[in-house]
N, C-alpha and C positions, 0 to 999 in steps of 0.2 A: 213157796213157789212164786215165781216172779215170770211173766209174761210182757214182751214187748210186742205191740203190733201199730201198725201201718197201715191207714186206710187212707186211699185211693182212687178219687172220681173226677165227676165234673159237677157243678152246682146244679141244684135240684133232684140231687140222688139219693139225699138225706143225709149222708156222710158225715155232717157233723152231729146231726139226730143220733146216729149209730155210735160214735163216738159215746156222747153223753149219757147212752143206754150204757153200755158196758162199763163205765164209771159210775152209776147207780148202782150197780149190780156189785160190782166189786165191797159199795159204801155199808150195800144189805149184806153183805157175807162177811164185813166186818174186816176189809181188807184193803189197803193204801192203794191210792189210784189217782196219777194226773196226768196232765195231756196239755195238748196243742194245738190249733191248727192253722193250716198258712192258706188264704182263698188268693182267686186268683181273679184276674181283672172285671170278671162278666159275674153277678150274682149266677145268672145259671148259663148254664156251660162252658164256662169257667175253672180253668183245672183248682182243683182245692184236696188237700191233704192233711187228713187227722194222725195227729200221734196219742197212743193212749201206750201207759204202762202202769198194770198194777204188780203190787208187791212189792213187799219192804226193801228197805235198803235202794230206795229209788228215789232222789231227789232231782235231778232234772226234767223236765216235760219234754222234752225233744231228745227221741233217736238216735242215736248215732249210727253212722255210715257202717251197713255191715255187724249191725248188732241188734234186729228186728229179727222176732221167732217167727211171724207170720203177717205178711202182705198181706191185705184183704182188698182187692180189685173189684172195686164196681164196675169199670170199663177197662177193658182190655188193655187199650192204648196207653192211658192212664197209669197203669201196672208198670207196663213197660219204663217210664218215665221215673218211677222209684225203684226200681231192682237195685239199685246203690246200696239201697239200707237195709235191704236181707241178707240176715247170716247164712253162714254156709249150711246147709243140711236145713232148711228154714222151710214154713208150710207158705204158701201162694194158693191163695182161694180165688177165683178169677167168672167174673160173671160174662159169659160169651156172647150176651148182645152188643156190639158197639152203639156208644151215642154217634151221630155222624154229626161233626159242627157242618155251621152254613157255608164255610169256605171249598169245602169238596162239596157240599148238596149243589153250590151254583156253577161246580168247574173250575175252582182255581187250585186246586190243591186233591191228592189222593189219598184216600184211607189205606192205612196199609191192611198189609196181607194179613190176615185172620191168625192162617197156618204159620205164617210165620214168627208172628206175633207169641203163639203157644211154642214154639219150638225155641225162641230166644228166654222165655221164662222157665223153658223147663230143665235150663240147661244150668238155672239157678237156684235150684231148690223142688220138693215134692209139689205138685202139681195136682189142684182138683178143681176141675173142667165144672161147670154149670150152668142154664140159663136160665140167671135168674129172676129176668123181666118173663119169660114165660109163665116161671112161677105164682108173680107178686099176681101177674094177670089172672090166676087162677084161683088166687086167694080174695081176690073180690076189686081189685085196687091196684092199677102199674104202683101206685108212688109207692106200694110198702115192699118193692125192691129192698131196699137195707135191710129190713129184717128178715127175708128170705137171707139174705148173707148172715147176717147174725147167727139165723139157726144153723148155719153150715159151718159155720165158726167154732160154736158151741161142738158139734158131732165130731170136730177133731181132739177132742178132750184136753186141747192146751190151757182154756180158762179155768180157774180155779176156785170154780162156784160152779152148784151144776145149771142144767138148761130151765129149771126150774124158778131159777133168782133170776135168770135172766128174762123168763118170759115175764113174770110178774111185775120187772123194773120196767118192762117193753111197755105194758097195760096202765101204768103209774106215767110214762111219759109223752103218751098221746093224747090227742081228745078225745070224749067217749065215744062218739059216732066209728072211731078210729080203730076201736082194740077187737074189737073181733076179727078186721082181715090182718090186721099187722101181727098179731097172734097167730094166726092158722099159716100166712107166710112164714113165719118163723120155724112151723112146723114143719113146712112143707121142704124147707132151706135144710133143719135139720136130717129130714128121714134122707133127703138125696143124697147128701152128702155121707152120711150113715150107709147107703147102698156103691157110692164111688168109692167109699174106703175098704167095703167087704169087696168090691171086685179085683181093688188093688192088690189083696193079699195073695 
């Protein structure tokens, strides 16, 4: 089984944290895994984009346009900006809080439309809606955002390890102060997503 995905943010979202998680994960399950990623001029809020692909027969780190099984959006906006590199029929997991940079906080520039945001993504592949800054906020912790996606990653059953290698590799990658809420987000990420796919049916 071989999985390409795509993730998607602004600096400070963990994004390359999440990366490096599912690249452990894939190392414990005993399965070929490399990656990429390109930041962008600001450490944080700065667009930055992870390419991860495991499974054999995979020797570039970088994506190709239109050949990504699953987007993984920490920001909306963000998402929109890669839709190049999802294949057709491809999963987009999309966290519905926007980060707002300082250019529209102080009036020079407008966030776009939310709705329209979700309607241009959905016209790209299956769609599963989440907020998942509400989550991480629930699990004890905003910053463990990425791992609330991760567990929503994992519920779509495109990884090829289950959600067990990956919570474990989660707990192995933080500090210990850390794995208790980045673990329960994880959980939290998973069950949601787990109940957005049983209502899609």
């Amino acid at each position: 089984m071989k999985v390409d995905i795509v993730i998607a943010g602004v600096g400070g979202q963990g994004t390359m944290l999440a990366a490096r998680v599912l690249g452990r994960a894939a190392c414990r399950a005993g399965i070929n895994a490399i990656g990429a990623e390109l930041l962008g001029l600001s450490q944080r809020g700065g667009s930055v984009v992870s390419h991860v692909r495991i499974g054999d027969d995979t020797y570039s780190p970088v994506i190709m346009e239109g050949a990504a099984d699953v987007l993984l959006g920490f920001e909306p906006s963000e998402a929109v900006r890669r839709l190049p590199y999802i294949a057709k029929n491809g999963t987009i997991i999309i966290n519905t809080n926007p980060y707002i940079p300082p250019s529209v906080s102080m009036g020079f520039a407008k966030y776009p439309d939310l709705n329209q945001i979700f309607k241009v993504l959905e016209e790209h592949g299956r769609l599963l809606t989440l907020d998942a800054s509400r989550l991480a906020a629930e699990a004890g912790n905003p910053i463990t955002l990425n791992s609330v996606m991760l567990g929503a990653l994992a519920a779509t059953g495109k990884l090829p390890f289950n959600v067990e290698i990956l919570e474990e590799s989660l707990a192995m990658s933080v500090a210990k102060p850390l794995v208790e809420p980045n673990v329960k987000a994880l959980r939290l990420g998973y069950n949601e997503c787990l109940n957005l796919i049983a209502k899609d049916k």
